[in-house]
DSSP file (Angstrom, degrees, kcal/mol; ACC not computed):
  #  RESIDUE AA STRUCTURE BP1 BP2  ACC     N-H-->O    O-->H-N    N-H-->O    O-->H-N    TCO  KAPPA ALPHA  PHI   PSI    X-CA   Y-CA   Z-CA
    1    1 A X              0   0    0      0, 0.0    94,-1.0     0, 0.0     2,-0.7   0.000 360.0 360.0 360.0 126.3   11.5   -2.0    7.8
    2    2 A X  E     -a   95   0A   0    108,-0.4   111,-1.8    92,-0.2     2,-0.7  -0.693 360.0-168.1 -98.7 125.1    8.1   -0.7    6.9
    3    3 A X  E     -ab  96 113A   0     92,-3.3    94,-3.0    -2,-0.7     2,-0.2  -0.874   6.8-152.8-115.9 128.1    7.7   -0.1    3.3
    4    4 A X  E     +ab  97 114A   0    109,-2.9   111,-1.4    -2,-0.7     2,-0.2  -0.733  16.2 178.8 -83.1 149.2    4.7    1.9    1.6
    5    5 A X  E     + b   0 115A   0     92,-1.3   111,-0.2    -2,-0.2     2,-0.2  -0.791  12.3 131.9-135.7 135.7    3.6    1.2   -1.8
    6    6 A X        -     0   0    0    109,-1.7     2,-0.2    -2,-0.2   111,-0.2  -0.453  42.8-125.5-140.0-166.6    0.8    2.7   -4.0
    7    7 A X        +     0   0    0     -2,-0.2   111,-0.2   109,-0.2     2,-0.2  -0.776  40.2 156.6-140.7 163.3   -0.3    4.1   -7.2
    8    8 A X        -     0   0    0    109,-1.6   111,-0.3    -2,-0.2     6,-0.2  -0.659  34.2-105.5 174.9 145.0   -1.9    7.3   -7.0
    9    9 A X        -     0   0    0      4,-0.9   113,-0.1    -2,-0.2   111,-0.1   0.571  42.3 -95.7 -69.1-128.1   -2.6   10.2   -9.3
   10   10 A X  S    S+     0   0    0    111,-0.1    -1,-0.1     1,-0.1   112,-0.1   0.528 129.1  50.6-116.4 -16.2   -1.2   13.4   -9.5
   11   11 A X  S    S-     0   0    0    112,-0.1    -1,-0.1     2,-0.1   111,-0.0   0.433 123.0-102.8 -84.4  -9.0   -4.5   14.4   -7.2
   12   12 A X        +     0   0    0      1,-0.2   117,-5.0   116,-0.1     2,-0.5   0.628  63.5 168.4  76.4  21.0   -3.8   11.8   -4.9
   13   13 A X  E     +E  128   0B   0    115,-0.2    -4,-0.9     1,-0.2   115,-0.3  -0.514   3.2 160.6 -46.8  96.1   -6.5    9.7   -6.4
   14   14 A X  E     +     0   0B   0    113,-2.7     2,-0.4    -2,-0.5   114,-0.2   0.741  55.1   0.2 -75.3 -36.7   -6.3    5.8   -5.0
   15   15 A X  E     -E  127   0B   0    112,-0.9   112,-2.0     5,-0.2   111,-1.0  -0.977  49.3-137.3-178.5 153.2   -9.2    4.3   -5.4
   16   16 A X  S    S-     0   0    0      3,-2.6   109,-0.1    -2,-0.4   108,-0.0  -1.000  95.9 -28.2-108.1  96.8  -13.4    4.2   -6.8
   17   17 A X  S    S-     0   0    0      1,-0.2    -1,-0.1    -2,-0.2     3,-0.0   0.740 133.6 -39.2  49.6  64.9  -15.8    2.7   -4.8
   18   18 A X  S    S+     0   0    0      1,-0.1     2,-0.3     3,-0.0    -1,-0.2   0.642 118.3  93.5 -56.4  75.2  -12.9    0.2   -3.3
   19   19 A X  S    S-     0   0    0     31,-0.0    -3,-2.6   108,-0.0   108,-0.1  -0.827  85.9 -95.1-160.4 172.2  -11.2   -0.3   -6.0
   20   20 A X        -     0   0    0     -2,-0.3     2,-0.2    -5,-0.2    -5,-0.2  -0.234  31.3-163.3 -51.9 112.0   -8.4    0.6   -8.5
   21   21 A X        +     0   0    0     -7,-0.1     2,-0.2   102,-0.1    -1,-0.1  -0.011  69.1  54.4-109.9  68.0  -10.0    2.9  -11.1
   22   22 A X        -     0   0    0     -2,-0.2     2,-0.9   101,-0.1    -2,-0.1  -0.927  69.9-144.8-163.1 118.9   -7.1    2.5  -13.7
   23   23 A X        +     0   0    0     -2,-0.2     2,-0.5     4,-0.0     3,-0.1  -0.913  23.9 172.1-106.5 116.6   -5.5   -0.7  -15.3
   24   24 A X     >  -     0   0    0     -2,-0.9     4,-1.8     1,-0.2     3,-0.2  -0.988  22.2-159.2-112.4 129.7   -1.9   -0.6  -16.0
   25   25 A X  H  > S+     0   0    0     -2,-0.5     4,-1.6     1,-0.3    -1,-0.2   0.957  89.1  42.9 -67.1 -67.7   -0.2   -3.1  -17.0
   26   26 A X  H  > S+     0   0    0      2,-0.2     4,-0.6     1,-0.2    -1,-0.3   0.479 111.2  54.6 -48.2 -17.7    2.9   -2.2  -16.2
   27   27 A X  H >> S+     0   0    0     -3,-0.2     4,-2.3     2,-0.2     3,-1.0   0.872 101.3  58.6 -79.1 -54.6    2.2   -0.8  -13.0
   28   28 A X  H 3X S+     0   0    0     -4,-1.8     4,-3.1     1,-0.2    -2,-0.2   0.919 107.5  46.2 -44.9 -45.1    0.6   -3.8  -11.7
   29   29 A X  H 3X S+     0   0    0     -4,-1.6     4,-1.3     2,-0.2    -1,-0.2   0.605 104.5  55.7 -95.2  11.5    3.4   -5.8  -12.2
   30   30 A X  H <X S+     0   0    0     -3,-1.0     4,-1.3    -4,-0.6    -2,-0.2   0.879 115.4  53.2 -57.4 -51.8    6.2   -3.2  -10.6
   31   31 A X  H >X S+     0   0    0     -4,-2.3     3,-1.5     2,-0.2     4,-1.2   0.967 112.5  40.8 -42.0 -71.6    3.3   -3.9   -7.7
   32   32 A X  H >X S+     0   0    0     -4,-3.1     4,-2.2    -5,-0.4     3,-1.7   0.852 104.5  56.0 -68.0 -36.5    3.8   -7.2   -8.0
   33   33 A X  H 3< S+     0   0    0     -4,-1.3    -1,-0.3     1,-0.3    -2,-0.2   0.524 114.4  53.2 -65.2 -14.9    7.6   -7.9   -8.3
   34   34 A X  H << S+     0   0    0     -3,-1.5    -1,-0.3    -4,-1.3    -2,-0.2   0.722 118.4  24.4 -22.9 -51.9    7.6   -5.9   -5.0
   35   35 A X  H X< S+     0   0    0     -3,-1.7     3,-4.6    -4,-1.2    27,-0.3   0.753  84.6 119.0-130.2 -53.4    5.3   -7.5   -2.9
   36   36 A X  T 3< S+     0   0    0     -4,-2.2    25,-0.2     1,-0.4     3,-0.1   0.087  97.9   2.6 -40.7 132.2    4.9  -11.1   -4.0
   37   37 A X  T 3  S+     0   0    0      1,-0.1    -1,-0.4    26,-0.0     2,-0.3  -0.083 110.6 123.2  82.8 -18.8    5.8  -13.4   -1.7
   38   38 A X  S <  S-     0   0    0     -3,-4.6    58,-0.3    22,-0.3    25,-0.2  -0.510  72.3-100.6 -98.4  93.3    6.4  -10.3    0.6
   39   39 A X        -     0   0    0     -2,-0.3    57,-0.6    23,-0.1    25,-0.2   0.026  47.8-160.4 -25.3 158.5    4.5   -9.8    4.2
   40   40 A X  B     -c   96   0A   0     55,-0.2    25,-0.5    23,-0.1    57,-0.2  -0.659  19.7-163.8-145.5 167.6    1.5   -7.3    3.7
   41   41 A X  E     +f   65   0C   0     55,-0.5    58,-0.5    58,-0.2     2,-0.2  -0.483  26.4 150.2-174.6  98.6   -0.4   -5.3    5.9
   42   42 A X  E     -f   66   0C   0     23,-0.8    25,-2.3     1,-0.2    58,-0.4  -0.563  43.9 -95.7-109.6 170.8   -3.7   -3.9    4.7
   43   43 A X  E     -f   67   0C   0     23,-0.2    -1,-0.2    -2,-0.2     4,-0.2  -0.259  43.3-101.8 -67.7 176.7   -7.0   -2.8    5.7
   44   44 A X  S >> S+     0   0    0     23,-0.8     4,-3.5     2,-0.2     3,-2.6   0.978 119.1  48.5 -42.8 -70.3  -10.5   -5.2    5.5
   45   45 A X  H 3> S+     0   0    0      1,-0.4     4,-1.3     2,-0.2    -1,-0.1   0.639 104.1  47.2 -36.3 -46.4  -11.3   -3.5    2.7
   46   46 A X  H 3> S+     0   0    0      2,-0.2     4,-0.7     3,-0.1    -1,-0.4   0.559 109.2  58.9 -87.5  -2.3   -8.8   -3.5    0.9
   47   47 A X  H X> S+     0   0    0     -3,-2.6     4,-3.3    -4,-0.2     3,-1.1   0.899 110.9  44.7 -64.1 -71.1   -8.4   -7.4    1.5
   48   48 A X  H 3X S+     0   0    0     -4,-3.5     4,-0.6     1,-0.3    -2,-0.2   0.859 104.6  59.0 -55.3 -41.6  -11.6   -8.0    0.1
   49   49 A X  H 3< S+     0   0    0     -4,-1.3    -1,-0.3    -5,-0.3    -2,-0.2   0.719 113.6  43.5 -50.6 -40.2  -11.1   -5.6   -3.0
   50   50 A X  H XX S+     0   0    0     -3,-1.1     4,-1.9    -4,-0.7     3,-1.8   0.807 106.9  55.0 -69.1 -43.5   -7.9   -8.0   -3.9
   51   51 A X  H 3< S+     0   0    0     -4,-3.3     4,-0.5     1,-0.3    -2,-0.2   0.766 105.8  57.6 -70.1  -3.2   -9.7  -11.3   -3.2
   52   52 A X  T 3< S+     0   0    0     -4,-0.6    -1,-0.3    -5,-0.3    -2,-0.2   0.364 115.3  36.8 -96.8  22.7  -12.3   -9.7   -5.9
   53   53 A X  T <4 S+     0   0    0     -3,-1.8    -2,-0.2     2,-0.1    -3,-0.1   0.643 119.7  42.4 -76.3 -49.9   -9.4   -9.4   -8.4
   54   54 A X  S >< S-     0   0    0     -4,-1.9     3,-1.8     1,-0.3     2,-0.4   0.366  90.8-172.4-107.0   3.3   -7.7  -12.4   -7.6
   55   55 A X  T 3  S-     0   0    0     -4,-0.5    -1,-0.3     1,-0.3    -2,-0.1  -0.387  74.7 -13.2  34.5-103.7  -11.5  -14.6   -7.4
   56   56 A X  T 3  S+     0   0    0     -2,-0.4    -1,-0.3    -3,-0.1     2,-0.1   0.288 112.6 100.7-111.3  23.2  -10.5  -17.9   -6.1
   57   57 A X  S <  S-     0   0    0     -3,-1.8     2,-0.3     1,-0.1    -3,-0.1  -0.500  79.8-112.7 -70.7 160.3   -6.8  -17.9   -6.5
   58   58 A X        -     0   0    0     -2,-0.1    -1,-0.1     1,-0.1    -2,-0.1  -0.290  36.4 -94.9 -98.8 170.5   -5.0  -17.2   -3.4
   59   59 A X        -     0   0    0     -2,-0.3     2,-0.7     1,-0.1    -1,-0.1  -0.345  30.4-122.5 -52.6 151.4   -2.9  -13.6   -2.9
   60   60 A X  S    S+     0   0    0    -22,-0.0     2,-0.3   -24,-0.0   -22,-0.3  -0.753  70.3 115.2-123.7 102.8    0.7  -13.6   -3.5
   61   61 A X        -     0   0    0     -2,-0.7     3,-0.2   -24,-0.2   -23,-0.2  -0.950  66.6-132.9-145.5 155.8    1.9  -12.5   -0.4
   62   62 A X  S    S-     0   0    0      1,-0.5     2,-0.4    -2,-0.3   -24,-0.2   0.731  89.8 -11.9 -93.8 -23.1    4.1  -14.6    1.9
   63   63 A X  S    S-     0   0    0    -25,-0.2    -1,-0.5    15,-0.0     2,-0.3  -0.855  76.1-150.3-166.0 162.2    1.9  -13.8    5.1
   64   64 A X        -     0   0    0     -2,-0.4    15,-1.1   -25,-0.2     2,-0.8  -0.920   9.3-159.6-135.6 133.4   -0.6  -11.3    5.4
   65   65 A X  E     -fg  41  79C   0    -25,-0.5   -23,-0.8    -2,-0.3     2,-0.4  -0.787   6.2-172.0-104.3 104.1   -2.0   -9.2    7.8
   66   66 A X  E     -fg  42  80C   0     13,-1.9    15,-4.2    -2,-0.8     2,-0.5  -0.804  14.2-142.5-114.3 146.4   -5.2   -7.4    8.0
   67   67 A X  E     +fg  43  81C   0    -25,-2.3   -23,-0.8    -2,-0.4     2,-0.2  -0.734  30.1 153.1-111.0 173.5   -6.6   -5.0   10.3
   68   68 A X        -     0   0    0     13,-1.6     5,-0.0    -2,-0.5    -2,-0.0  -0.973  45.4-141.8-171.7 134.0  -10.3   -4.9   11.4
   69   69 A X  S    S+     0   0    0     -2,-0.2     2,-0.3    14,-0.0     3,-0.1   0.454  70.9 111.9 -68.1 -13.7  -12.4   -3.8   14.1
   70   70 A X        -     0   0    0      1,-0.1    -2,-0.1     2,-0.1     0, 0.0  -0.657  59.2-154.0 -70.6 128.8  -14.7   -6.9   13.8
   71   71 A X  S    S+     0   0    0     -2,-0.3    -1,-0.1     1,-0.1    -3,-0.0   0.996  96.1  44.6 -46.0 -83.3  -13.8   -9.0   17.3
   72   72 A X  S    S+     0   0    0     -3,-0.1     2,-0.9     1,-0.0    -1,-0.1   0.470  78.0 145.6 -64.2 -10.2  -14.8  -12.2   15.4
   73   73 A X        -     0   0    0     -5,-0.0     2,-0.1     2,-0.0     7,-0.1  -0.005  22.3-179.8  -3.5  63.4  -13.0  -11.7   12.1
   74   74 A X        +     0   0    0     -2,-0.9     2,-0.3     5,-0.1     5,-0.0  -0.518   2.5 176.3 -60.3 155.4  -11.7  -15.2   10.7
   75   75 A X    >   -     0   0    0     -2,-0.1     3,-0.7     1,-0.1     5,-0.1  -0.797  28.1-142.3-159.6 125.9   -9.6  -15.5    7.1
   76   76 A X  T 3  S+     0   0    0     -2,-0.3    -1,-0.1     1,-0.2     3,-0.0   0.903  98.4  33.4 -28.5 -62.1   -8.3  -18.4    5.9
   77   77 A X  T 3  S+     0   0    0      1,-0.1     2,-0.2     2,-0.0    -1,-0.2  -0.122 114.5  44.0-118.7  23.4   -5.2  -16.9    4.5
   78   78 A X  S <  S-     0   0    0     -3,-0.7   -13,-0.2   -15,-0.1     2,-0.1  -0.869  70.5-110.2-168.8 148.2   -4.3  -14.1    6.9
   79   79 A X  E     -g   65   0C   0    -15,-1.1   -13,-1.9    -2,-0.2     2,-0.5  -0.424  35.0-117.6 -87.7 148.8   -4.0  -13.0   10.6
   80   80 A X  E     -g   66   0C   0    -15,-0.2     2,-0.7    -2,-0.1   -13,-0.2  -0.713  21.9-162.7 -81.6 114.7   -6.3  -10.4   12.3
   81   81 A X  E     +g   67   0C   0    -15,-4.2   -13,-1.6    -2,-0.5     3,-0.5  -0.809  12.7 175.2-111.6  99.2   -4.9   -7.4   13.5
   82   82 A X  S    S+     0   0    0     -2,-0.7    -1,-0.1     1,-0.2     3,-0.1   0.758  79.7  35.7 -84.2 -12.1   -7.1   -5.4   15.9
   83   83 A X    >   +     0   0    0      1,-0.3     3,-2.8    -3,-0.1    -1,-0.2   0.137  62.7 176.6-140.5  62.1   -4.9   -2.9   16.8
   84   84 A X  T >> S+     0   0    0     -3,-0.5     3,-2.1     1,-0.3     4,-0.9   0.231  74.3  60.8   0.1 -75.5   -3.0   -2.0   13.8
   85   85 A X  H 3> S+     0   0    0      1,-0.4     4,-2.0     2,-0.2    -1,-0.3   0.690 109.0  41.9 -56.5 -45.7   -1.0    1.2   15.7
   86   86 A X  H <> S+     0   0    0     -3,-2.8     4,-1.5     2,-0.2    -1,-0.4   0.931 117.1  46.7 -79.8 -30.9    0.6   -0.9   18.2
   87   87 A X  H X> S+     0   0    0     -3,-2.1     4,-1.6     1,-0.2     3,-0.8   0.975 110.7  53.1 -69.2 -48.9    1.6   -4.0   15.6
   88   88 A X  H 3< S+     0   0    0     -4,-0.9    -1,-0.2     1,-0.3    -2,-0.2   0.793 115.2  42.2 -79.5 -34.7    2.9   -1.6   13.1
   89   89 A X  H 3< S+     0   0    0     -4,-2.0    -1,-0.3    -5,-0.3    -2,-0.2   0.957 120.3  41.8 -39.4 -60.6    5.3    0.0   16.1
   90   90 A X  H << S+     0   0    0     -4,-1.5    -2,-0.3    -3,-0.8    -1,-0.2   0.322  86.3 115.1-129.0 -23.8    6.2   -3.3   17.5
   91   91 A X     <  -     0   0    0     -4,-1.6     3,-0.1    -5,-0.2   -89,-0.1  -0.157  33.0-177.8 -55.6-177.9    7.0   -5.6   14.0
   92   92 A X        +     0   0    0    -91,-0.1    -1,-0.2     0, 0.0     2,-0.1   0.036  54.9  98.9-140.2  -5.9   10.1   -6.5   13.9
   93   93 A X  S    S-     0   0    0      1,-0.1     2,-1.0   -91,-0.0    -2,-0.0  -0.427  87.8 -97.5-108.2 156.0    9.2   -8.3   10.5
   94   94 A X        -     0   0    0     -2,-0.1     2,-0.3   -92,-0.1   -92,-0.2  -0.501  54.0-162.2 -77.6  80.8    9.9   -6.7    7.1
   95   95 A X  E     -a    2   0A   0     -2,-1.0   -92,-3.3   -94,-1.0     2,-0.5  -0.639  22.6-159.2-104.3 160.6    6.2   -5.0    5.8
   96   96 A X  E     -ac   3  40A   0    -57,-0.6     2,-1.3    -2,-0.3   -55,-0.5  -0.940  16.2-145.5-102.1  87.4    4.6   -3.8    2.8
   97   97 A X  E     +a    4   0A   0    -94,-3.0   -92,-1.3    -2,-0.5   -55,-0.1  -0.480  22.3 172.5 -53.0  81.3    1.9   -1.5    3.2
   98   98 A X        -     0   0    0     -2,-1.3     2,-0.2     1,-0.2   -56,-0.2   0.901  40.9-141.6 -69.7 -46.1   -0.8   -2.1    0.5
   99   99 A X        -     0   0    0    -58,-0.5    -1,-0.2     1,-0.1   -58,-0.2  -0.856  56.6-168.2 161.4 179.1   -3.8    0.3    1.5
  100  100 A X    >   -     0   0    0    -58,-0.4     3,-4.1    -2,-0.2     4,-0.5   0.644  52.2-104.7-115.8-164.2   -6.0    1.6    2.1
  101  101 A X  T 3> S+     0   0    0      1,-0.4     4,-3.0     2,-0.3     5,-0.2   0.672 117.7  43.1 -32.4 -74.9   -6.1    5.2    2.9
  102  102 A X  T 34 S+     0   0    0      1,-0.2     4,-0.5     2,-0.2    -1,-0.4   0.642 114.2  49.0 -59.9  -2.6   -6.5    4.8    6.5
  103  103 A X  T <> S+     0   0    0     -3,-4.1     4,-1.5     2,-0.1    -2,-0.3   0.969 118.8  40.9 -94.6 -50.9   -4.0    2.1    6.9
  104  104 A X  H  > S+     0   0    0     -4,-0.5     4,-2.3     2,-0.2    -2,-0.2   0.747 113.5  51.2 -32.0 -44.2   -1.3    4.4    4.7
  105  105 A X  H >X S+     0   0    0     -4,-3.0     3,-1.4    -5,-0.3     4,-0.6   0.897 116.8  46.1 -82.2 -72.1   -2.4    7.8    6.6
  106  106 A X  H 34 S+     0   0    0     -4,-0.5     4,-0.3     1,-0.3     3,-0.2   0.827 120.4  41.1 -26.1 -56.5   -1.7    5.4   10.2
  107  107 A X  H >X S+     0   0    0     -4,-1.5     3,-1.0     1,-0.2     4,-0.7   0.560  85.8  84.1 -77.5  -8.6    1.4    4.1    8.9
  108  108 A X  H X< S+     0   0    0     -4,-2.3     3,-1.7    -3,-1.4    -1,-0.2   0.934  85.3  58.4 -76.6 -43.4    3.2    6.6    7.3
  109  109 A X  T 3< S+     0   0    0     -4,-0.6    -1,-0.3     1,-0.3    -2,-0.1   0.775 114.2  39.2 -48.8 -21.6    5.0    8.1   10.5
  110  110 A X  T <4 S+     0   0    0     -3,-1.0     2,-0.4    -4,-0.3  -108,-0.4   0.419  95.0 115.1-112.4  -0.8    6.6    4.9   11.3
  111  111 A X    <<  -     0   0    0     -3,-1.7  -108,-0.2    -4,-0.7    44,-0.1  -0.403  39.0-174.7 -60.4 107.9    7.4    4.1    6.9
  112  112 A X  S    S+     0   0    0     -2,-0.4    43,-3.3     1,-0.2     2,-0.2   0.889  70.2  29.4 -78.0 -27.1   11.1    4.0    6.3
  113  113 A X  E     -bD   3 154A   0   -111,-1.8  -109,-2.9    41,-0.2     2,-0.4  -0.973  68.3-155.3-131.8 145.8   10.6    3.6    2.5
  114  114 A X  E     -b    4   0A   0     39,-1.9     2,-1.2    -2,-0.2    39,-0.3  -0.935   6.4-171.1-118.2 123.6    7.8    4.8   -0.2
  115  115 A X  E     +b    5   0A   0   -111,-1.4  -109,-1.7    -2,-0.4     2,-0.6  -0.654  19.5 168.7 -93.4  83.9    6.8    3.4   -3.6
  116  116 A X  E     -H  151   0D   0     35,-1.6    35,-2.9    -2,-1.2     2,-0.6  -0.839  18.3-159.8-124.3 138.9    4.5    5.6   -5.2
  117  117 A X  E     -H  150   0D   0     -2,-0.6  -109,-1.6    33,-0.2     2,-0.7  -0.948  13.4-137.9-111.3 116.5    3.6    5.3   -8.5
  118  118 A X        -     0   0    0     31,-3.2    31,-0.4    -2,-0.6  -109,-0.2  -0.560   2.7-144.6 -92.2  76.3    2.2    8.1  -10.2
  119  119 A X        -     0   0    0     -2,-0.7    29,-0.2  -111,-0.3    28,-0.1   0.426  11.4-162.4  -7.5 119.9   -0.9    7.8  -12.7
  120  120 A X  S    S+     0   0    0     27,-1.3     2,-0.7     2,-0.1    -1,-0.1   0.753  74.4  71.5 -58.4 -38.4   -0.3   10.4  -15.5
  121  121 A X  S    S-     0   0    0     26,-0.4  -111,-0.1     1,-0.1    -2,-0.1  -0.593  91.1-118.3 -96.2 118.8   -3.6   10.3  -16.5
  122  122 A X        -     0   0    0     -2,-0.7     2,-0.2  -113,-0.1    -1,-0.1  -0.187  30.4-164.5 -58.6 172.0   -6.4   12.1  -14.0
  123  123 A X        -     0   0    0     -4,-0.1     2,-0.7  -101,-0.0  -110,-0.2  -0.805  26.4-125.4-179.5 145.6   -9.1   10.1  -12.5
  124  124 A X        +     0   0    0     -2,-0.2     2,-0.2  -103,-0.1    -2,-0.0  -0.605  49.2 160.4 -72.8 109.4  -12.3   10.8  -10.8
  125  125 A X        -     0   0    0     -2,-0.7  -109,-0.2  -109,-0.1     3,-0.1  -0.727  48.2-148.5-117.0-165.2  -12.1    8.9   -7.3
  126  126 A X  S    S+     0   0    0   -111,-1.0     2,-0.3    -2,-0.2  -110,-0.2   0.221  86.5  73.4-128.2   5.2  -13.7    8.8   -3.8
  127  127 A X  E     -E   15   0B   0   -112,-2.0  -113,-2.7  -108,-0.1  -112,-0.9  -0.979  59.3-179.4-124.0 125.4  -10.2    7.6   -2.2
  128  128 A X  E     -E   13   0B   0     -2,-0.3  -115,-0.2  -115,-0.3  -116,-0.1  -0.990  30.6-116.6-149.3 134.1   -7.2   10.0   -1.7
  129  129 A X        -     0   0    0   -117,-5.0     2,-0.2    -2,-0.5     3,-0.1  -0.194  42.5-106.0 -64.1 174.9   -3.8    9.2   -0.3
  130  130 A X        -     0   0    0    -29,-0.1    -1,-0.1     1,-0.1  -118,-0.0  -0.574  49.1 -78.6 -95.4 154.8   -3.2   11.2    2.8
  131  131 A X        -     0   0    0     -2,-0.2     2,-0.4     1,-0.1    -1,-0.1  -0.101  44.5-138.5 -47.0 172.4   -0.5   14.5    2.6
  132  132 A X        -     0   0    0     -3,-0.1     2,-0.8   -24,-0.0    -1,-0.1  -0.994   7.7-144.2-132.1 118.2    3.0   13.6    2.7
  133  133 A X    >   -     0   0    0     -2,-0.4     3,-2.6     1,-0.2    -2,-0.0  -0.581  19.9-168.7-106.2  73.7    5.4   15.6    4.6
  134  134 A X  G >   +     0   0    0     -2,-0.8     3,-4.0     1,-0.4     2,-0.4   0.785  67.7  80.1 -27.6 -84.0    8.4   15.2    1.9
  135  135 A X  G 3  S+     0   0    0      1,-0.2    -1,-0.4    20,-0.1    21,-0.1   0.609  93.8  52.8 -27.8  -7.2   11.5   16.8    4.4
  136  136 A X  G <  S+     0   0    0     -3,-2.6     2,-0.3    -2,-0.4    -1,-0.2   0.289 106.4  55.2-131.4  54.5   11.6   13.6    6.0
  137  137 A X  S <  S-     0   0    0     -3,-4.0     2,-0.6    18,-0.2    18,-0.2  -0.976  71.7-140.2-134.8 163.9   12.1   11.4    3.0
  138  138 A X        -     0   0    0     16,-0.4    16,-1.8    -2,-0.3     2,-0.4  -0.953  25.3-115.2-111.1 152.6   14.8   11.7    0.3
  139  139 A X  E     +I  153   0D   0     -2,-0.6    14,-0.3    14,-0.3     3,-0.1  -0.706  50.6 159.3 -45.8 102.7   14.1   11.1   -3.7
  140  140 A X  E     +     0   0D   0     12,-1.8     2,-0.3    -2,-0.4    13,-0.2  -0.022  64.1  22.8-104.9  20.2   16.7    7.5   -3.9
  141  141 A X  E     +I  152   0D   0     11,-0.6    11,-1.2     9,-0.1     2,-0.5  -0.976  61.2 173.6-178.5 150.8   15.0    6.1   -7.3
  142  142 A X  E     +I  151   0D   0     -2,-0.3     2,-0.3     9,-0.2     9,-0.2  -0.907   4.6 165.0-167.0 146.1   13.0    7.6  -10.3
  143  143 A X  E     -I  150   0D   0      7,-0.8     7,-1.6    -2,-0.5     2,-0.3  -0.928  12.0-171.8-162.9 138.4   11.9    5.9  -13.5
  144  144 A X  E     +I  149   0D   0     -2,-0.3     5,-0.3     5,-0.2     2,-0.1  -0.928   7.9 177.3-140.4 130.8    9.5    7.3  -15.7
  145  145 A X        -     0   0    0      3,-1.7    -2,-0.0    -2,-0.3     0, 0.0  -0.008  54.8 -82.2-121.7-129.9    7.9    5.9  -18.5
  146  146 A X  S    S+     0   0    0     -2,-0.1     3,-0.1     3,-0.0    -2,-0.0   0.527 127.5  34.3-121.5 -23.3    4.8    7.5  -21.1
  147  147 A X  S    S+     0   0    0      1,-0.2   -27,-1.3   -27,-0.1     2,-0.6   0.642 124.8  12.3-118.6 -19.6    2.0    6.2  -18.2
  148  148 A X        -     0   0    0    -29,-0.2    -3,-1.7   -28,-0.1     2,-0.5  -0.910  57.9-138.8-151.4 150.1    3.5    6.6  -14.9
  149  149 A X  E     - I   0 144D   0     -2,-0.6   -31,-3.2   -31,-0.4     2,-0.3  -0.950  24.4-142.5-107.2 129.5    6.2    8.0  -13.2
  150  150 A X  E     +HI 117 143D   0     -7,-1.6    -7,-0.8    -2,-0.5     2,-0.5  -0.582  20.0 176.8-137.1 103.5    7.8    6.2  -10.8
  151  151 A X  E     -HI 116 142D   0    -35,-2.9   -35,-1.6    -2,-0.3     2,-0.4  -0.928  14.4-168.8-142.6 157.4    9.6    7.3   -7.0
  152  152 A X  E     - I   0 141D   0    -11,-1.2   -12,-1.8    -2,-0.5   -11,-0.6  -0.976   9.1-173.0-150.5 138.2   11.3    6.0   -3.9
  153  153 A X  E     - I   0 139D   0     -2,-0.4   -39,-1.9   -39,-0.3   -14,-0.3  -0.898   4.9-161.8-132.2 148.9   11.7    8.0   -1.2
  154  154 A X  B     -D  113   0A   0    -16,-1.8   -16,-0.4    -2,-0.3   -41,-0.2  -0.976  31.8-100.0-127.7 112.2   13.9    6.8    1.9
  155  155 A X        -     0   0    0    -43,-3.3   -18,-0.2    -2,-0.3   -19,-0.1  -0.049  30.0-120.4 -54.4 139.4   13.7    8.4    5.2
  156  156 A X        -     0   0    0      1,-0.1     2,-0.1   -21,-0.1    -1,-0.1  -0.391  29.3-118.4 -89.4 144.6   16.1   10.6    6.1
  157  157 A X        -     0   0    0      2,-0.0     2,-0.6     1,-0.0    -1,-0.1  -0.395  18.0-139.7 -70.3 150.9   18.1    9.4    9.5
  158  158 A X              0   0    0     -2,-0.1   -22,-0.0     1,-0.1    -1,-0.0  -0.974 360.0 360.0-112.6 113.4   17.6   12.1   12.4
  159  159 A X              0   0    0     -2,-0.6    -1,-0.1     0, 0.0    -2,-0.0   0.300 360.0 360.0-100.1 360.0   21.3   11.9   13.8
């Protein structure tokens, strides 16, 4: 199963100059009680944008995968994916799609479930999730609290 999850405003705001430009508490740990321990699959960017978060603690992800165009690409703590389209066809393994925009806008045709958390509160960014074509997910989950509203959308089967 490939599973999206974000944050994003109500503009489709992701991200400032590669990073989050919002702290919520409570969203950050929806995030995390999702994904921890959980395979990943991110861009460079947005790998580097967590490891300036997390400093020198390591991710809490259970494997991770980034892709990147760099041929010689090493990381300690995750495998190199050079051609993201065909692995994200071909898993077989249970992912979580963290960012960023181009890794989301690539994956969403093959995403069976979406997490989006929605910012109440504008913000100016330079990062915007990609459109969503809603008919072929359904609404399964909603929570809303006083800073974000909360959705899970599950793709609808094509019989």
């Amino acid at each position: 199963m490939i599973h999206l999850i974000w944050a994003m405003t109500q503009h489709r705001v992701i991200g400032k100059d590669n990073k989050i430009p919002w702290h919520i508490k409570e969203d950050l740990l929806y995030y995390k009680r999702h994904t921890e321990g959980k395979v990943v699959f991110m861009g460079e960017q947005t790998y580097y944008s967590l490891k300036g978060y997390y400093k020198s603690r390591p991710l809490p992800y259970g494997k991770i995968y980034v892709a990147s165009f760099q041929k010689d690409l090493k990381l300690d703590d995750a495998e190199i994916i050079h051609d993201a389209t065909a692995f994200i066809r071909s898993t077989k393994e249970d992912i979580w799609v963290v960012g960023g925009a181009s890794i989301y806008r690539l994956c969403l045709p093959y995403a069976d479930s979406l997490y989006i958390s929605i910012i109440k509160e504008d913000y100016l960014g330079d990062t915007y999730f990609p459109e969503i074509d809603f008919s072929k997910y359904k609404l399964t989950w909603e929570n809303e609290t006083p800073l974000v509203h909360y959705k899970k959308y599950e793709r609808v089967s094509i019989v």
